[in-house]
C-alpha positions, 0 to 999 in steps of 0.5 A: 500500500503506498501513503500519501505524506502531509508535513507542516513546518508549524507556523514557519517554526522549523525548517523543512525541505518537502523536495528532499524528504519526498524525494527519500519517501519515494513520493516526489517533492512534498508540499510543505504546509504552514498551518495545515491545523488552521488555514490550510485544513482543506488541503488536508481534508483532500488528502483523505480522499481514497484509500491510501495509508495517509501520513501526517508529521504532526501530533500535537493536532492529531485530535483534530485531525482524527476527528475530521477524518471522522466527520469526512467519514474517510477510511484511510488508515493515518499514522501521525509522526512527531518530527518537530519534537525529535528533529525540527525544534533542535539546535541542528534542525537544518540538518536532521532532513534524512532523521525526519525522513526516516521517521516519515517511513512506514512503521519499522517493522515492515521495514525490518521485515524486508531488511530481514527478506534480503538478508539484512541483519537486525543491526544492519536494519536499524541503520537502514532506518535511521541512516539508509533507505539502500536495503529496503528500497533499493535507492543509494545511501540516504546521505547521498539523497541529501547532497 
């Protein structure tokens, strides 16, 4: 199932570069919003169109969104992810692109799953998803998605 990402940079507040992380997704460049809990809610509310897996980095509004994914009545699974917390309101934000990527990834154990499937080890798997994409979609090293 292939997932449809939404990011937000929470009013202009963190840095976010929506070319390179969809590039690392696989979903080309991402629009990045600024307020996609206010004024850009319809922009959201489009994303719940179909039945793709919808993935959204933000969880501070994530009652919000729920619960317009309720009233919508959508049926796309959402998985929500906290990337201004763990990468964006850092010291090093402008350089944790490839960390919220990877936290952007399907759930770690599918890709522990396919890391497993190519005969990854399990050590080799926790790399690929903090640093590499390499052994689960066959791209090159996630450092050189970002140069």
């Amino acid at each position: 199932m292939s997932q449809k990402t939404r990011i937000c940079n929470c009013n202009n507040t963190m840095p976010l570069d929506g070319a390179a992380i969809g590039s690392a997704l696989g979903e080309g460049a991402l629009p990045v919003a600024s307020q996609l809990c206010r004024r850009e809610v319809n922009d959201y509310l489009q994303t719940l169109d179909g039945t793709e897996r919808i993935v959204i980095g933000c969880t501070q509004e994530e009652p919000l969104f729920r619960e317009l994914a309720e009233m919508k009545s959508s049926v796309a699974p959402l998985r929500f992810v906290n990337i201004r917390e763990t990468s964006g309101w850092s010291d090093e934000a402008r350089h944790t692109t490839a960390k919220m990527a990877a936290l952007l990834l399907p759930p770690a154990c599918r890709i522990l799953n396919r890391c497993r499937k190519s005969n990854t080890s399990p050590r080799a798997a926790s790399c690929c998803l903090a640093r590499r994409a390499a052994c689960c979609h066959g791209r090159a090293s996630w450092s050189a998605s970002f140069r």
